[in-house]
C-alpha positions, 0 to 999 in steps of 0.5 A: 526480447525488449524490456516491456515484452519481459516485463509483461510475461514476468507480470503474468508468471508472478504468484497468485494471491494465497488461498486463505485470501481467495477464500476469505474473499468467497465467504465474504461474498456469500450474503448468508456468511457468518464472523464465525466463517471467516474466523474458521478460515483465519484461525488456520492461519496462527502468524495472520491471525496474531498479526491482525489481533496487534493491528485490532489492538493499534492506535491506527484503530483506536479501539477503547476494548482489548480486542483478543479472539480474531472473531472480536477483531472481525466484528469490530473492524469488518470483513474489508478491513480483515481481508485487506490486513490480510491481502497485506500480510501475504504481499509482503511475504511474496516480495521477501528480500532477495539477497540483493545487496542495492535495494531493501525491499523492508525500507521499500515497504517501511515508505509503503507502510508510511504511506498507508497510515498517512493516507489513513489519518489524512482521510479521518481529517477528511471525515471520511466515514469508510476507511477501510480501503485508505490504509491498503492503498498506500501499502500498495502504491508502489508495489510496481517497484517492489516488482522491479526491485525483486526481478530487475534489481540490476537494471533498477538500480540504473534507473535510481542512478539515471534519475539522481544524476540527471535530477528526474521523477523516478517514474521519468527514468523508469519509462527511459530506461525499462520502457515501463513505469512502476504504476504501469507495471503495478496495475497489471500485478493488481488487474491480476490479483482481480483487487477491487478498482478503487485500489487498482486506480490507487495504484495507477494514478497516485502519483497525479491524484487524479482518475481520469480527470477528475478528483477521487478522494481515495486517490486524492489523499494518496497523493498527499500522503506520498509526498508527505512520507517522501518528504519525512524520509519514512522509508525509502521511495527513490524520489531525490526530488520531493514532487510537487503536489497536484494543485487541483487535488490540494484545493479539492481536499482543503485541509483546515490550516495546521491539520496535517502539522498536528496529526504528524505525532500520531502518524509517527505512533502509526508508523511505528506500530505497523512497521513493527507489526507487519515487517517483524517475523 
């Protein structure tokens, strides 16, 4: 059986998302529900629950309260933002490290985790007004290679090998070597998932920051933010080469002059809260 075939079927055995999630979805579909509904679903879970009130109470948020019951976080963060630190939670859990002694998935995320913060502030620079889906972006971008990470580490660790050797985009190995790139293989977990397209396009296309030719913000300030992590060295993404980024996209965004300079101390703040938050047990 070819790479791809194999590929595929081990994409279509992978783990559905957890039921808390599934039913945190249904109630926040239902136009009658209430905060209280959600915070009756979340309270069984205590370790999301304790997770979500240290995000509530982050510098990501910049909230001027002390945010301590999970019905105040609700309020004050909205569903979207809750179910999306949610959905993180238990992805995370799902690509626990497997013993493999090349690839830590924890440096893997640690990138990820970079990425969503970044992409996060990037969109505030922007003046984005609706930013609960920035942050979840970034932490799923690369999810096709915690996929590969935790199913073909041997064969990745030849594909991170093949690229450094030979000086190549680690999506330019992967197609080579697996016949399959990571966003390819990342859009088929999160078409799986049934997650929102604006996250499934995050995934597919960050790497151009452009959907189908044309600009999308969302994806647009990802790319940016990718390139921006790989070149702090937050985590690791595999890319030996820090990519260029995509001129259209720089253009379109036109951050004013020193912006992303001065936001790089609260970035780092960021980051180091959320990598607390979310990778500790």
């Amino acid at each position: 059986m070819n790479h791809i075939q194999n590929i595929i079927n081990k994409v279509n055995e992978f783990p559905t998302l957890p039921t808390i999630y599934i039913a945190l979805s249904e109630v926040m579909a239902n136009p009658r529900s209430t905060i209280n509904d959600a915070a009756d679903i979340l309270s069984k879970d205590q370790a999301a629950t304790a997770k979500i009130l240290k995000a509530a109470n982050s510098s990501l948020f910049g909230f001027r309260i002390n945010i301590d019951t999970i019905t105040k976080a609700i309020f004050y963060l909205g569903f979207d933002e809750v179910k999306n630190l949610v959905s993180t939670l238990k992805i995370i859990n799902l690509f626990n490290n497997n013993g493999n002694s090349h690839i830590s998935a924890i440096d893997l995320w640690k990138h990820s985790i970079a990425v969503g913060v970044i992409n996060r502030n990037l969109g505030a620079l922007m003046a984005i007004k609706n930013l609960e889906n920035y942050f979840i972006a970034g932490i799923l971008h690369d999810i096709g290679k915690l996929f590969f990470y935790k199913y073909y580490h041997d064969e990745y660790q030849k594909v991170i090998d093949y690229a450094i050797t030979n000086n190549l985009e680690i999506r330019q190995a992967e197609q080579l070597i697996l016949g399959i790139t990571h966003t390819i293989a990342g859009q088929m977990l999160a078409e799986k998932w049934k997650l929102p397209r604006l996250l499934v396009n995050a995934i597919s296309y960050h790497n151009t920051g452009m959907v189908n030719g044309r600009v999308d913000f969302l994806v647009a300030t990802l790319h940016i933010a990718n390139i921006i992590a790989t070149a702090l060295e937050f985590g690791v993404s595999f890319e030996e080469i820090i990519p260029q980024p995509n001129i259209l996209v720089w253009e379109k965004l036109n951050f004013p002059e020193g912006a992303i300079k001065n936001a790089i101390p609260k970035i780092i703040q960021d980051y180091n809260e959320y990598t607390e938050i979310l990778l500790s047990n």
